[in-house]
C-alpha positions as CSV (number, residue, x, y, z in Angstrom):
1,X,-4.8,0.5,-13.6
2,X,-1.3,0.9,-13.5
3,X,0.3,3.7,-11.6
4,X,4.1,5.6,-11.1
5,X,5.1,8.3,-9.0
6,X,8.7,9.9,-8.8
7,X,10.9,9.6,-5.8
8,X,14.1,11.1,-4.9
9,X,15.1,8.4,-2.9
10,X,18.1,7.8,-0.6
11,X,19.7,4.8,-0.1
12,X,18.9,2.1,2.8
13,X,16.2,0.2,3.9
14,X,12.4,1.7,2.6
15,X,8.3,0.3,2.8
16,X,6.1,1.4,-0.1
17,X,2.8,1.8,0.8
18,X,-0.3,2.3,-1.8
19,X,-3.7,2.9,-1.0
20,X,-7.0,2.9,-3.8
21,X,-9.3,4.7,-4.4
22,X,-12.1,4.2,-6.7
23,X,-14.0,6.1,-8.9
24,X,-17.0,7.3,-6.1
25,X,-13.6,8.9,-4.3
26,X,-14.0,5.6,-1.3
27,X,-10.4,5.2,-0.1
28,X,-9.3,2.1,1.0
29,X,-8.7,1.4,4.4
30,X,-5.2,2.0,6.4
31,X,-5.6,-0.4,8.7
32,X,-8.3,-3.3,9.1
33,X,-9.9,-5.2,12.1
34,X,-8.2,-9.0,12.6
35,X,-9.8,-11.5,10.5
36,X,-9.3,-15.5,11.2
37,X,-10.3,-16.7,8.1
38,X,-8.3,-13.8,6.5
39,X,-11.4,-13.8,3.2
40,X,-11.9,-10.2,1.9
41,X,-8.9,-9.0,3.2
42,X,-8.5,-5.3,1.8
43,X,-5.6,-3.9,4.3
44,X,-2.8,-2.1,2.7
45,X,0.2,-4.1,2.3
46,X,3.7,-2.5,2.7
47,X,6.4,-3.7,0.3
48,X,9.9,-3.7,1.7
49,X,12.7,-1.6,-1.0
50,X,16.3,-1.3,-0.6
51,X,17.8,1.7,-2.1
52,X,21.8,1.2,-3.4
């Protein structure tokens, strides 16, 4: 599902962050326990944005 939102952002340096949630209302978890083989990885993931 695609998804927007509006922000008034100001310029520099910026991390979006999105979380899921699906349709029984679980949230998907803010952080996660370390995993070595790295399978099933469901952490969120920030994404760095620069603002001009």
């Amino acid at each position: 599902t695609r998804w927007s939102f509006e922000w008034d952002a100001k310029p520099g340096q910026h991390e979006v962050r999105v979380r899921a949630t699906d349709d029984a209302g679980n949230v998907q978890p803010d952080e996660v326990g370390w995993n070595d083989l790295g399978y099933l990885y469901d952490g969120v993931v920030g994404h760095p944005v620069e603002v001009l």
